[in-house]
Residue, then its C-alpha position, 0 to 999 in steps of 0.5 A: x442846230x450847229x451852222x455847220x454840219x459834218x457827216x460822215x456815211x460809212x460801210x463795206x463797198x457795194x452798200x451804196x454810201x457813196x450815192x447816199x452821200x450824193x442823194x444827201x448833198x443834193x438834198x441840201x443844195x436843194x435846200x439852199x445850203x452850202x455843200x462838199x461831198x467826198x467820197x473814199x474807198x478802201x483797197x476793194x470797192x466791193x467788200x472793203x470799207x468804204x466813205x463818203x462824207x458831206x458838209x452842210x452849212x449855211x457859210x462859206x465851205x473851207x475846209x472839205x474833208x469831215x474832221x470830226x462827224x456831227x452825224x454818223x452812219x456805220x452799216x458794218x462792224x469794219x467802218x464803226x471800228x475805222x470811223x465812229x471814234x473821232x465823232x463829237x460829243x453828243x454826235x448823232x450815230x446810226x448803226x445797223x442793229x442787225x451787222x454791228x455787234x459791238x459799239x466802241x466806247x463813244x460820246x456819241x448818241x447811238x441809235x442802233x437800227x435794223x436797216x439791212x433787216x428793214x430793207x430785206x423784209x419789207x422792201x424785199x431788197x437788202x440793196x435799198x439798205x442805203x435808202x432805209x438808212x439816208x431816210x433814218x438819218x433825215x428824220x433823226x438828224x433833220x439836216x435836210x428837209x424830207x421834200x428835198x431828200x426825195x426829190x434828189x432820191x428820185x433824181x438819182x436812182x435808176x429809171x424803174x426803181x423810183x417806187x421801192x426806193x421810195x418805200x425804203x425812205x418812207x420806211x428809213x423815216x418811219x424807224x426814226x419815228x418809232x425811235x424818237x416815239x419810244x425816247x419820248x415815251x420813256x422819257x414821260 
């Protein structure tokens, strides 16, 4: 695990990866680690490409922008076009399966996902995407501790939605598991 960590959350505005990014960045305060967030949108907020990046690390934060992500989040085509490329070697990437369709060559390590998919049958709602996504990256990532990834969850969403947003994560962790599973697997 680097001393640092770079993310970067990326999709159309509207998907909430901006608040991911916010739920992220207090999950590792609550952690006891240092922490930037950022946050940018393109020309629409609705609809355009949109970004928030966070930095996690045990030292002093320098510098506050993510030059090159260790982990990377893209929930649709435009964003993965715009934002994957300068990932690390061996960067730990996430794609929703079921809205990204062509994956630029990378160095990364891809894991495409049905996030959208996942939100929409079995939370019911394709808006707790965000959710499903941020529990994926946790598990796959383990840069926060799953506790304070759902403490923050709730601290955040609005009143009255604790309980779906809280099945999304539980579903996010549970994709991750079923893909470490099946890595494992073909591995033996």
């Amino acid at each position: 695990m680097p001393g640092t960590w770079e993310i970067r959350l990326s999709g159309s505005g509207g998907q909430g990866l901006i608040l991911a990014g916010i739920i992220l960045a207090e999950a590792a305060i609550l952690d006891g680690q240092n922490v930037v967030q950022t946050q940018s949108y393109g020309p629409a907020a609705r609809g355009g490409a949109s970004k928030a990046e966070v930095i996690i690390s045990q030292e002093e934060i320098d510098y506050p922008k993510v030059e090159r992500p260790d982990v990377f989040l893209g929930l649709n085509q435009e964003s993965v076009f715009k934002y994957m490329g300068d990932c690390k070697e061996n960067a730990l990437a996430i794609v929703d399966a079921g809205l990204v369709n062509h994956i630029p060559p990378s160095r990364a390590m891809v894991y495409a996902l049905p996030i959208t998919e996942t939100a929409r049958r079995q939370v019911g709602r394709e808006l707790v995407a965000n959710v499903v996504a941020l529990g994926a990256l946790t598990a796959l990532s383990n840069i926060v501790s799953r506790s304070s990834v759902t403490t923050a969850l709730l601290r955040k969403v609005p009143k009255g939605t604790e309980d779906i947003n809280r099945q999304a994560l539980e579903l996010g962790f549970n994709l991750a598991e079923q893909v470490l599973a099946g890595a494992r697997a073909g591995q033996v």
